[in-house]
The first five atom37 places (N, CA, C, CB, O) and aatype in JSON, in Angstrom:
{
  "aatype": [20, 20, 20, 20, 20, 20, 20, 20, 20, 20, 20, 20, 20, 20, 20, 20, 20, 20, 20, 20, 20, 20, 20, 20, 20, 20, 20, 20, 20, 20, 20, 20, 20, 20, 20, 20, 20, 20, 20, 20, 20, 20, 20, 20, 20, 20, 20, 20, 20, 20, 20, 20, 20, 20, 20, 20, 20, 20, 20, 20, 20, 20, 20, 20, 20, 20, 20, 20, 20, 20, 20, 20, 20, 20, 20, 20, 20, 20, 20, 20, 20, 20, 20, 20, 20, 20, 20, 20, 20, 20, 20, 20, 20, 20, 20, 20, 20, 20, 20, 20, 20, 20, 20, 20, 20, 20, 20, 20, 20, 20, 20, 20, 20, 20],
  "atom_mask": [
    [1, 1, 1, 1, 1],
    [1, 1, 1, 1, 1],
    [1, 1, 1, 1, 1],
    [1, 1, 1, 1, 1],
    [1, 1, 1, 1, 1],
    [1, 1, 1, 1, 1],
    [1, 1, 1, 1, 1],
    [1, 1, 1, 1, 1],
    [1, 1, 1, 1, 1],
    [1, 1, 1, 1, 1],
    [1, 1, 1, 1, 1],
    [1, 1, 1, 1, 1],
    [1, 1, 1, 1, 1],
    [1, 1, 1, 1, 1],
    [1, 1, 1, 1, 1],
    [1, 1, 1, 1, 1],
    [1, 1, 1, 1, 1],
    [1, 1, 1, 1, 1],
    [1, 1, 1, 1, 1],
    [1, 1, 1, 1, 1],
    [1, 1, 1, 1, 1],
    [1, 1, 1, 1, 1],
    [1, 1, 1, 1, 1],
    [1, 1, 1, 1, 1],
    [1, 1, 1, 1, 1],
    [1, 1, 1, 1, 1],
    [1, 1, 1, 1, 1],
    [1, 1, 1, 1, 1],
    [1, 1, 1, 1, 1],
    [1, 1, 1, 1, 1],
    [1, 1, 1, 1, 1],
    [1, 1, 1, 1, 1],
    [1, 1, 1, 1, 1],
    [1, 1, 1, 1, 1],
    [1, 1, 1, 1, 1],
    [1, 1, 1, 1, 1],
    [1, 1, 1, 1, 1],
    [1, 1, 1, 1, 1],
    [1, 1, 1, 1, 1],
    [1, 1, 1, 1, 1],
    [1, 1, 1, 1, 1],
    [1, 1, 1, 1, 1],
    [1, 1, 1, 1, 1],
    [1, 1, 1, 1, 1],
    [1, 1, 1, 1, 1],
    [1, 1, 1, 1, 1],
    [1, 1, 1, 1, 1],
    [1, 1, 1, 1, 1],
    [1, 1, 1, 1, 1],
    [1, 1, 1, 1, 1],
    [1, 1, 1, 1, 1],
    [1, 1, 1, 1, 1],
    [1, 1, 1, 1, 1],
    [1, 1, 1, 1, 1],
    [1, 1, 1, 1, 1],
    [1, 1, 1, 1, 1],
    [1, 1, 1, 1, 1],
    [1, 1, 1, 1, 1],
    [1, 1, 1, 1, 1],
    [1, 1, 1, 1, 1],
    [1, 1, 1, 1, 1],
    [1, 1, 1, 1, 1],
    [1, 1, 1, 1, 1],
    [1, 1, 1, 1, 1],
    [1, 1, 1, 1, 1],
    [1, 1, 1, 1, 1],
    [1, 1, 1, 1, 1],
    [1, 1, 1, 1, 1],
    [1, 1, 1, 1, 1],
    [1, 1, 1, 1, 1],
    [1, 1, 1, 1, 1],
    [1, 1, 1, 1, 1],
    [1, 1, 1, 1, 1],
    [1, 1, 1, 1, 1],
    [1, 1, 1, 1, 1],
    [1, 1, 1, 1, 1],
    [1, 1, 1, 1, 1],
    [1, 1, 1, 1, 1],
    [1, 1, 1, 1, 1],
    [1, 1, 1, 1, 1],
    [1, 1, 1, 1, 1],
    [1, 1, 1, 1, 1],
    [1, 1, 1, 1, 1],
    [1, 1, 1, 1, 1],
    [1, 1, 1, 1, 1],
    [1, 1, 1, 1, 1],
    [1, 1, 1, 1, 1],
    [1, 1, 1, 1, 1],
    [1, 1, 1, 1, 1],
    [1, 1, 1, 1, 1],
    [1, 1, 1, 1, 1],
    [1, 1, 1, 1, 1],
    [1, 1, 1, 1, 1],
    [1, 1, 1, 1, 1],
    [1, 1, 1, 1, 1],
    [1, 1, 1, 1, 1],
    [1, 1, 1, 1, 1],
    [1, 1, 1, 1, 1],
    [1, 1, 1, 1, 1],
    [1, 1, 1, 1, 1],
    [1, 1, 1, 1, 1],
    [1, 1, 1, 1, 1],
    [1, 1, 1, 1, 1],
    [1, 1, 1, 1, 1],
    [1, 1, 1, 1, 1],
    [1, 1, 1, 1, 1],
    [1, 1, 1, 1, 1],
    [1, 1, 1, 1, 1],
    [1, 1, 1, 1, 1],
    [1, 1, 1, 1, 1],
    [1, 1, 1, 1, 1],
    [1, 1, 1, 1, 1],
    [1, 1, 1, 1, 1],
    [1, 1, 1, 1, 1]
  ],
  "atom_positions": [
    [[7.43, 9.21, -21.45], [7.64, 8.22, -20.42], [8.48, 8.79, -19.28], [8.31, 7.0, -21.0], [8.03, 8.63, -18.15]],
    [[9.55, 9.38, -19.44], [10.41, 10.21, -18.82], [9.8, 11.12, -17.73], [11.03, 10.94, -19.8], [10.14, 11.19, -16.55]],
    [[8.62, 11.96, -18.52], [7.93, 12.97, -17.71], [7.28, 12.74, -17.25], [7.51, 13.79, -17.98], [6.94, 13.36, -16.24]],
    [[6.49, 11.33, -17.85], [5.6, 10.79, -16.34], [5.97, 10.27, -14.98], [4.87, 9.73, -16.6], [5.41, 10.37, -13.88]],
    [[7.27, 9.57, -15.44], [7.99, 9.14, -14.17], [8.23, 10.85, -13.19], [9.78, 8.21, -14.74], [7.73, 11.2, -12.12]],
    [[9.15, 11.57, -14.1], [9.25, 12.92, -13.1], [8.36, 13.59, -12.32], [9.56, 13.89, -13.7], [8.63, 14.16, -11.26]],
    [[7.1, 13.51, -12.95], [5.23, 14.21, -12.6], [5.53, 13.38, -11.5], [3.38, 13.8, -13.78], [5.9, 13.87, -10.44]],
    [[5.34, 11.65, -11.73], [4.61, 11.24, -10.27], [6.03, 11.45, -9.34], [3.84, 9.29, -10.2], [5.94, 12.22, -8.37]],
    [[7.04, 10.93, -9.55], [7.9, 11.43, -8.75], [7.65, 12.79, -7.79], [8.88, 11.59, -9.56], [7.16, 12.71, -6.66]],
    [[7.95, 13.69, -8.24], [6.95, 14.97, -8.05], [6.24, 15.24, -7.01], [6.03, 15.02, -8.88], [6.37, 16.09, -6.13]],
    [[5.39, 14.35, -7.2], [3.72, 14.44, -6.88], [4.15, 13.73, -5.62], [2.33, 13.56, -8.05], [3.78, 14.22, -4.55]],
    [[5.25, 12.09, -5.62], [4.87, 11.52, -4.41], [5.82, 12.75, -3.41], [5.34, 9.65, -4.31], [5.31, 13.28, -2.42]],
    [[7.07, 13.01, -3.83], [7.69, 13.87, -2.81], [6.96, 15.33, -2.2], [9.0, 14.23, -3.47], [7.17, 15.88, -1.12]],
    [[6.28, 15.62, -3.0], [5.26, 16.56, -2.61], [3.98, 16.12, -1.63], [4.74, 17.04, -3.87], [3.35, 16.93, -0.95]],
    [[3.74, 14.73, -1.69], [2.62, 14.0, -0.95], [3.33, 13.62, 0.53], [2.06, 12.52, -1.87], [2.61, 13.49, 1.52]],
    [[5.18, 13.4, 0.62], [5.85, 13.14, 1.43], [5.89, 14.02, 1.86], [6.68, 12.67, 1.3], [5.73, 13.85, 3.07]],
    [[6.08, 15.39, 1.53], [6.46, 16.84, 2.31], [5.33, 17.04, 3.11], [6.7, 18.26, 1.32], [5.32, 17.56, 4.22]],
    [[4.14, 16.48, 2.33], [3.36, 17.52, 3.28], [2.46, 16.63, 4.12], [2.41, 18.71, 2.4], [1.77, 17.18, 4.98]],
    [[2.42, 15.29, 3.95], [2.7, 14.42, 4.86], [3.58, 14.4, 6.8], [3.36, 13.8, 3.88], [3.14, 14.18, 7.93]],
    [[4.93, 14.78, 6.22], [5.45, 15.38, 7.2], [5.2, 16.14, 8.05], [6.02, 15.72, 6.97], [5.42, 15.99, 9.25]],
    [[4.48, 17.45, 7.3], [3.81, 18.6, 7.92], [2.62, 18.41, 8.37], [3.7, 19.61, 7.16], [2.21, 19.41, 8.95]],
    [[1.83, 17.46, 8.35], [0.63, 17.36, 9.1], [0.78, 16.36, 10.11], [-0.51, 17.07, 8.28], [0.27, 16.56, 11.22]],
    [[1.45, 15.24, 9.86], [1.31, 14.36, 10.91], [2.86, 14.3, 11.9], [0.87, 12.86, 10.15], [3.82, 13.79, 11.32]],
    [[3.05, 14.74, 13.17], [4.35, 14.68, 13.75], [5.14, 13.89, 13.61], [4.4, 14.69, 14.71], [6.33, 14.2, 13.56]],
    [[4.73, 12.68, 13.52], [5.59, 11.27, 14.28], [6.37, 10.78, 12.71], [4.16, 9.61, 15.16], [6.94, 9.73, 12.41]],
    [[6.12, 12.0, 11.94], [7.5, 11.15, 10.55], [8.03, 12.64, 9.99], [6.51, 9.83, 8.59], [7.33, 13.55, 9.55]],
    [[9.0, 12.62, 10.09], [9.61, 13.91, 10.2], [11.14, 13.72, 8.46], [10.43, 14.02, 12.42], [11.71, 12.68, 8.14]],
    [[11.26, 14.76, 7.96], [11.71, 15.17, 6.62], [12.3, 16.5, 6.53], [10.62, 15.11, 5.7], [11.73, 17.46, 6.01]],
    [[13.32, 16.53, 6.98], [13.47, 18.4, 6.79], [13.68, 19.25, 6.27], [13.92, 18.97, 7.12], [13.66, 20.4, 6.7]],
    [[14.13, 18.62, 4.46], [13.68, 19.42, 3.55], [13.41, 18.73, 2.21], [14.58, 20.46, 3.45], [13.31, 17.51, 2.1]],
    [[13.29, 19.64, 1.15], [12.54, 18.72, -0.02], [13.34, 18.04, -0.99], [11.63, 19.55, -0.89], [12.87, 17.33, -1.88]],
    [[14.65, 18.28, -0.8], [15.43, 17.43, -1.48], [15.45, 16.17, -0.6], [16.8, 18.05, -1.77], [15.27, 15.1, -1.18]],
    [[15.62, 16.15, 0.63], [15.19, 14.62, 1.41], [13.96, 14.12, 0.62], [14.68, 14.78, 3.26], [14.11, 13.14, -0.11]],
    [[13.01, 14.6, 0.68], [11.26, 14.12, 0.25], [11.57, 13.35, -0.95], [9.96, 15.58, -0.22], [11.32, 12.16, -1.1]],
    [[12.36, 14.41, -2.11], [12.6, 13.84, -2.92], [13.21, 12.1, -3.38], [13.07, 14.68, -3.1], [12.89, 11.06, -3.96]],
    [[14.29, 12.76, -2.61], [15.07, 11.5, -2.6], [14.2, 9.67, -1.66], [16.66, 12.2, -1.66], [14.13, 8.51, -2.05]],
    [[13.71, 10.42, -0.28], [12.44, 9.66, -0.15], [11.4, 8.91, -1.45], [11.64, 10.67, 0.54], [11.0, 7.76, -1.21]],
    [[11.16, 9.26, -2.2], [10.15, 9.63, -2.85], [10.69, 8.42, -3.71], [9.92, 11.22, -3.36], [10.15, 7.31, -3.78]],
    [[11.99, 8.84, -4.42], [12.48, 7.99, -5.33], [13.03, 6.11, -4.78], [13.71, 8.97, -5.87], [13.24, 5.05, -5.37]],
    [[13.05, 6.57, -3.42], [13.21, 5.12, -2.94], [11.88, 4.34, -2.79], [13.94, 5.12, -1.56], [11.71, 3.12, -2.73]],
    [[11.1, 5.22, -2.75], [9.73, 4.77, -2.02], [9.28, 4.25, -3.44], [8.6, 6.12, -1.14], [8.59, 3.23, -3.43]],
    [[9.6, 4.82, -4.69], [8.97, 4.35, -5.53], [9.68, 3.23, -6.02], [8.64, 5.21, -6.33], [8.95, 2.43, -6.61]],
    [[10.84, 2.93, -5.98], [11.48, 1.5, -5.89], [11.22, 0.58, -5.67], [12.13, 1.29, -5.39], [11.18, -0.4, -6.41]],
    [[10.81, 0.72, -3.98], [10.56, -0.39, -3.28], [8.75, -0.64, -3.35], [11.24, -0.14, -1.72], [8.24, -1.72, -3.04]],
    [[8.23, 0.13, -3.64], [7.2, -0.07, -4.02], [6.96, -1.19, -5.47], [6.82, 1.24, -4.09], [6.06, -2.02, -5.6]],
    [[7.99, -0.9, -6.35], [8.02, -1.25, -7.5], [8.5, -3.13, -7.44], [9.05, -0.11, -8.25], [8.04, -4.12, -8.0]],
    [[9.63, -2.9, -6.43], [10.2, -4.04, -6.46], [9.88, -5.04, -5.33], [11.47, -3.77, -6.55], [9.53, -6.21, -5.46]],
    [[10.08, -4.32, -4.13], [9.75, -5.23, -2.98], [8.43, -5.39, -2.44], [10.46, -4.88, -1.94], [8.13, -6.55, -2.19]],
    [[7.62, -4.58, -2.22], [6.59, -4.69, -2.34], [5.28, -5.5, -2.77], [6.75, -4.15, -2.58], [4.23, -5.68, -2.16]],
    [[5.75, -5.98, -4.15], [5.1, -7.16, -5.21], [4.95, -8.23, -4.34], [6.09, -7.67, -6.59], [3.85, -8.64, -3.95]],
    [[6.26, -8.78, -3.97], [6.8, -9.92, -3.48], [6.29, -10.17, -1.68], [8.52, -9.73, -3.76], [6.01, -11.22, -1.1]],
    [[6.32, -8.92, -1.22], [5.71, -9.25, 0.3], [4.06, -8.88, 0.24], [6.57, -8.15, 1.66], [3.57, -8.95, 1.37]],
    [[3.33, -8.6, -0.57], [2.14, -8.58, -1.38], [1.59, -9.94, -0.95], [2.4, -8.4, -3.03], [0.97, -10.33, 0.04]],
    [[2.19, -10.66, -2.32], [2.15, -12.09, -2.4], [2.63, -12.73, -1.7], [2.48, -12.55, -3.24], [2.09, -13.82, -1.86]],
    [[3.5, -12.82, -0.82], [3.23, -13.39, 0.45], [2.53, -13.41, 1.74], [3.87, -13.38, 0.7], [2.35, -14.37, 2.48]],
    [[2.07, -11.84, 1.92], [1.02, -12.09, 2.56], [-0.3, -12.14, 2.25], [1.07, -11.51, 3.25], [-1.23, -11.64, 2.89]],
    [[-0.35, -12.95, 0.97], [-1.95, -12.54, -0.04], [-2.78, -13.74, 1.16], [-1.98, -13.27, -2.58], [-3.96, -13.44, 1.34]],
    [[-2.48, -14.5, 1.64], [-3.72, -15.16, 2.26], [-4.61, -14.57, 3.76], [-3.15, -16.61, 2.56], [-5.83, -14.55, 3.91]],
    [[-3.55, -14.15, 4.73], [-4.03, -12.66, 5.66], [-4.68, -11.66, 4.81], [-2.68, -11.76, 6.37], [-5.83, -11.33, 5.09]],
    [[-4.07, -11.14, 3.78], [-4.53, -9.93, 3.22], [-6.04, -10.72, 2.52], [-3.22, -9.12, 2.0], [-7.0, -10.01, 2.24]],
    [[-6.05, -11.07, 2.46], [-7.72, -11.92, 2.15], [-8.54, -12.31, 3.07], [-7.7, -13.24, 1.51], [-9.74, -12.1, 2.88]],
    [[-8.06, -13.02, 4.38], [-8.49, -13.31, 5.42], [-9.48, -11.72, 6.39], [-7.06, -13.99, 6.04], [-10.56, -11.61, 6.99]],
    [[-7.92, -10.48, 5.93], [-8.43, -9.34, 6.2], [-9.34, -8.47, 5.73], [-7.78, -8.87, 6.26], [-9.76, -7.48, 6.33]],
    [[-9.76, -8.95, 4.29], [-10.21, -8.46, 3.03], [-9.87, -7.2, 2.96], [-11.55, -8.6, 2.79], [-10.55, -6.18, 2.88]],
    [[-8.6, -7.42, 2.99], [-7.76, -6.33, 1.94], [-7.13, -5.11, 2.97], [-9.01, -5.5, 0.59], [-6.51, -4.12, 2.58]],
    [[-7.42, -5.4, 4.16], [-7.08, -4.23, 5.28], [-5.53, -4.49, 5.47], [-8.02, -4.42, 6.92], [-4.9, -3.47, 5.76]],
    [[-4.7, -5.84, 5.34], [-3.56, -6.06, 5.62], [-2.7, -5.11, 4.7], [-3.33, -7.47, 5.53], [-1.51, -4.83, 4.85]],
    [[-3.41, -4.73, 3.87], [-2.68, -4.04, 2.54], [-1.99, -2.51, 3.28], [-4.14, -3.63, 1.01], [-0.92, -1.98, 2.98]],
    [[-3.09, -2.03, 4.39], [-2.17, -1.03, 4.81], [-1.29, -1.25, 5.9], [-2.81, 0.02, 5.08], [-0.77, -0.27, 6.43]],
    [[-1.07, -2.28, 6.28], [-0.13, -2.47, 7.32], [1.34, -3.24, 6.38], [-0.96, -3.57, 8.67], [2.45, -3.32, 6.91]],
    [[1.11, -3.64, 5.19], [2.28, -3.94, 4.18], [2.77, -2.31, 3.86], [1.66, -4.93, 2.56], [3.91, -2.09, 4.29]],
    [[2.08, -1.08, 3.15], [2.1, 0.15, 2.87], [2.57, 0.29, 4.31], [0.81, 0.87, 2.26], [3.06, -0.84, 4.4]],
    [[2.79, 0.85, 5.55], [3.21, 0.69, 6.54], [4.42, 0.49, 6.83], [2.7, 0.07, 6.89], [5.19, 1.19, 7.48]],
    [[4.69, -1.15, 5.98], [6.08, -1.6, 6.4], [7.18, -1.38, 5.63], [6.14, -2.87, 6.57], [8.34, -1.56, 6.0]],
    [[6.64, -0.82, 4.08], [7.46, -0.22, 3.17], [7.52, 1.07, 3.39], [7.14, -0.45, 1.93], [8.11, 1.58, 2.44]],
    [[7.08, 2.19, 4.49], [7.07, 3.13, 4.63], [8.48, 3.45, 5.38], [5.91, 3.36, 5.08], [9.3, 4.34, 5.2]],
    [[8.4, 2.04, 6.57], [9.13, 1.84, 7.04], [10.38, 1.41, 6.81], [8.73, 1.52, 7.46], [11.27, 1.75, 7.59]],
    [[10.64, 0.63, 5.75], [12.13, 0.32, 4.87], [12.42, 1.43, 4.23], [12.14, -0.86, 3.7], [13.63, 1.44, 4.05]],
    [[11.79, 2.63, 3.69], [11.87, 3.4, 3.43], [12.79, 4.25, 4.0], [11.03, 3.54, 3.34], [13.71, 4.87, 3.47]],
    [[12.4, 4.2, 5.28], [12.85, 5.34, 6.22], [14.28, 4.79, 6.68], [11.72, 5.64, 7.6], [15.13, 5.54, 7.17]],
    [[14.49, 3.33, 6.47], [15.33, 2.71, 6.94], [16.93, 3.06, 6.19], [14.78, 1.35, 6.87], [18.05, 3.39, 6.57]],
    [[16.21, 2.76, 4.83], [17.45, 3.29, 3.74], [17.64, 4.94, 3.85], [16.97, 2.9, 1.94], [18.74, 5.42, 4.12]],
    [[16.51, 5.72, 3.62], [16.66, 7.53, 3.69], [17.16, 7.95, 5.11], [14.99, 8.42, 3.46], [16.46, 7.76, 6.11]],
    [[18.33, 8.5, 5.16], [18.61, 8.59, 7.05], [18.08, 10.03, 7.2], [20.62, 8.47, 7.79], [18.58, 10.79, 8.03]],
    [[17.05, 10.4, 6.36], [16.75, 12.08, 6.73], [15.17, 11.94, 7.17], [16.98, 13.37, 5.14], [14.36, 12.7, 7.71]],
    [[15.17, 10.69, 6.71], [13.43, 10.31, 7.09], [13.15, 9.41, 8.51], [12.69, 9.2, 5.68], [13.4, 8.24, 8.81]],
    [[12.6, 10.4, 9.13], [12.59, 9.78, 10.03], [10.8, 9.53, 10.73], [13.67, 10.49, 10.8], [9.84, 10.3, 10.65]],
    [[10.92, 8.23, 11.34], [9.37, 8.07, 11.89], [9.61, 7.43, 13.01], [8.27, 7.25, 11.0], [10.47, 6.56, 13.15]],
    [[8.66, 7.94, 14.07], [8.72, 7.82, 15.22], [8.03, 6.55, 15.91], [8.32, 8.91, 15.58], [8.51, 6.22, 17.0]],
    [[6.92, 5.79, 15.4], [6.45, 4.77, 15.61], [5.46, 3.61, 14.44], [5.88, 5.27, 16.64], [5.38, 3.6, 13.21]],
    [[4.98, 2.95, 15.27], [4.1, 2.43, 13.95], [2.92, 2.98, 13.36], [3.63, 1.23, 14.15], [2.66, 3.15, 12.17]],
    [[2.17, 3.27, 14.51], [0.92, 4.04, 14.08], [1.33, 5.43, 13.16], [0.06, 4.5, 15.52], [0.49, 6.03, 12.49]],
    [[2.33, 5.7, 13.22], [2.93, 7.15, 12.34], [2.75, 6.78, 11.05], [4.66, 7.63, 12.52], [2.01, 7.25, 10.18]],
    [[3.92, 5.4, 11.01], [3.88, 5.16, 9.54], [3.1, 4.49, 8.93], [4.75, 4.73, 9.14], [3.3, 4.35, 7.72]],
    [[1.62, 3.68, 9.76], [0.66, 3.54, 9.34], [-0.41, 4.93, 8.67], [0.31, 2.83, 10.33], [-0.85, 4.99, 7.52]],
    [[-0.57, 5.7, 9.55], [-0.92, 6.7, 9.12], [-0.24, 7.57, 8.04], [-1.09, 7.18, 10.03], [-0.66, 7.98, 6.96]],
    [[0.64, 7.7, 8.5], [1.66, 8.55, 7.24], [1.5, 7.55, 5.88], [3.75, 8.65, 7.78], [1.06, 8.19, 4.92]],
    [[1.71, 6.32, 5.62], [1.38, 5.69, 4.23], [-0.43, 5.83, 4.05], [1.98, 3.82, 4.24], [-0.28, 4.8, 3.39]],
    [[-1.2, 5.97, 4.02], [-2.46, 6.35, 4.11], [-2.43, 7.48, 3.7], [-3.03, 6.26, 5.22], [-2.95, 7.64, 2.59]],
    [[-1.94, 8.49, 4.27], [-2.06, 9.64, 3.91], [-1.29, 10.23, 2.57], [-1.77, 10.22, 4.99], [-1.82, 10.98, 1.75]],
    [[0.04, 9.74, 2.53], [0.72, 9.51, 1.41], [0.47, 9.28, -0.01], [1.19, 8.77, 1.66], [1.03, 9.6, -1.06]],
    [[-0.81, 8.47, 0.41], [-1.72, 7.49, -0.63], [-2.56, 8.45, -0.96], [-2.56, 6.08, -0.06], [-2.67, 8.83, -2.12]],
    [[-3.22, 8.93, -0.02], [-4.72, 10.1, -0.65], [-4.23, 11.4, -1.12], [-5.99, 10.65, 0.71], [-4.78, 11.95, -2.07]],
    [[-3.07, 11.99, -0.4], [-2.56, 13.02, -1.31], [-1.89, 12.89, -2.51], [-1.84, 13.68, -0.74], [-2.02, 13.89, -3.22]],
    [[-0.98, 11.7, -3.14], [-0.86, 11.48, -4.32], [-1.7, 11.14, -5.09], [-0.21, 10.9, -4.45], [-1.54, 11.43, -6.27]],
    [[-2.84, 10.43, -4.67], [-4.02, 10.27, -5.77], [-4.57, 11.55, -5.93], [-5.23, 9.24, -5.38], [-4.75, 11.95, -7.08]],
    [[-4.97, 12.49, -4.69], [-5.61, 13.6, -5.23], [-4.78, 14.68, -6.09], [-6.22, 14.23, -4.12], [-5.34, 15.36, -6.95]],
    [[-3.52, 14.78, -5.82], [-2.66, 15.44, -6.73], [-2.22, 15.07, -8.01], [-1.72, 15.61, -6.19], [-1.74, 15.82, -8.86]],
    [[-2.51, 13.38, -8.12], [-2.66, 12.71, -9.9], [-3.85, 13.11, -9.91], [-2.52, 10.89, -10.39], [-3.84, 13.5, -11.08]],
    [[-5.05, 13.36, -9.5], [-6.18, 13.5, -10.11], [-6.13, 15.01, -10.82], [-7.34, 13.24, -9.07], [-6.5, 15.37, -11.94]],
    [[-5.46, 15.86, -9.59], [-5.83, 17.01, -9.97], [-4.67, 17.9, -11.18], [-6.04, 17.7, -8.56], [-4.8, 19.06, -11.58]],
    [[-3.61, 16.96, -11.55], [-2.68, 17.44, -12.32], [-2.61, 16.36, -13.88], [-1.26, 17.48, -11.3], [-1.79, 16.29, -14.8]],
    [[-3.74, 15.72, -13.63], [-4.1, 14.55, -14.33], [-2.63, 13.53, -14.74], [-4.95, 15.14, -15.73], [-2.38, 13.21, -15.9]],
    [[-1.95, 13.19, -13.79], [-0.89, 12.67, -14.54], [-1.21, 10.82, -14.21], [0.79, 13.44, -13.91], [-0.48, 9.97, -14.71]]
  ]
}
């Protein structure tokens, strides 16, 4: 249980690093930041997230299901709010940057099977 938490941990700060490095507008300057990113991100994912989910479940239906990345977006953004090493430059950043966030941790759980 331990090591799965550490793997995806891992995996998301590694999806954050290099995140950083492709897209300008959200900036990280080294991997103990990512990390520590990483571990908040999976927090608030865990905890706050749920809850502004379900509150915006009737838009996010209305949208069929597109609102979901502009919530991913706004936790990208509390994110950055609590980490003072993470920084993002606008919305479309951290729209994009959670998107991207998303496809490199799935492809790196896929490919490390965790």
């Amino acid at each position: 249980m331990i090591a799965g938490f550490l793997a995806r941990l891992l995996i998301n700060a590694v999806a954050i690093y290099l995140t950083t490095r492709i897209l300008p507008g959200i900036r990280v300057p080294d991997v103990p930041s990512a990390l520590v990113a990483a571990l908040v991100l999976g927090l608030v994912n865990a905890f706050i997230r749920p809850v502004v989910f379900l509150l915006t479940l009737p838009l996010n239906i209305l949208t069929l299901g597109l609102f979901t990345l502009v919530v991913n977006a706004l936790m990208l953004y509390l994110v950055a709010a609590v980490v003072p090493k993470l920084e993002i430059a606008n919305f479309l950043s951290a729209l994009v940057g959670a998107l991207l966030i998303a496809v490199i941790s799935t492809l790196l759980s896929h490919l490390f099977r965790v």
